[in-house]
C-alpha positions in Angstrom: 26.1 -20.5 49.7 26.7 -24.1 51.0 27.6 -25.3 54.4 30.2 -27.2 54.7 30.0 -29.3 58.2 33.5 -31.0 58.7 33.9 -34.1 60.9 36.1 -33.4 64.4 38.0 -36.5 65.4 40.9 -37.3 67.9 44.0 -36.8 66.2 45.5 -39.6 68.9 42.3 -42.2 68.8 40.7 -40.7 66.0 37.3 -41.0 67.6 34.7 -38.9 65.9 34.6 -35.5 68.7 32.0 -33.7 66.8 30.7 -32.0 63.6 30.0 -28.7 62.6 32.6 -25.3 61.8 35.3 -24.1 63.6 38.3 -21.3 63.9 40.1 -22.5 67.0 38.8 -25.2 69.3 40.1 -27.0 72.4 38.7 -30.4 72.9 39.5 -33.7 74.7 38.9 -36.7 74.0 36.7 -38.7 76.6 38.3 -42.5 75.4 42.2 -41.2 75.0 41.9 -38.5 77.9 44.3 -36.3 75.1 43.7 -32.5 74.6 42.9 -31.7 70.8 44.1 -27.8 69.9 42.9 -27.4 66.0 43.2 -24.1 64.3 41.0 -24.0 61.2 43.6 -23.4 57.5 44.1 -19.8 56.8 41.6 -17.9 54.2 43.9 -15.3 53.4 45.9 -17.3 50.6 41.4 -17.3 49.7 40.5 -14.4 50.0 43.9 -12.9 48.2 42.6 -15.0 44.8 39.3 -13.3 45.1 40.4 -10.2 45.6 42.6 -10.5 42.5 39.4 -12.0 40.3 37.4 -9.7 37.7 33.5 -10.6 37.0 32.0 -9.5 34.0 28.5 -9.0 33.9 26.3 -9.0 30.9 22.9 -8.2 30.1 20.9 -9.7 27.3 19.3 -7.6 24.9 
């Protein structure tokens, strides 16, 4: 399974706040002073497509 690290910038300045994963996170900016709420997108609509998704497995003979 692969990583993915998503860049975290300012959404007034759009300075570069960061890098990594995130649910929910709070930050401000230290050049614009401004408060940056971000809320990762929802996996439900995801997870729901998964869920709904048969595998098939075969062995060879």
């Amino acid at each position: 399974m692969e990583v993915r690290v998503q860049e975290i910038r300012c959404s007034r300045c759009n300075r570069l706040l960061g890098k990594g994963q995130y649910v929910r996170i709070e930050i401000k900016c230290p050049r614009c002073k401004f408060f940056n709420n971000l809320s990762a997108p929802s996996t439900l609509s995801a997870k729901s497509a998964h869920k709904g998704a048969h595998h098939v497995h075969t062995t060879q003979p």
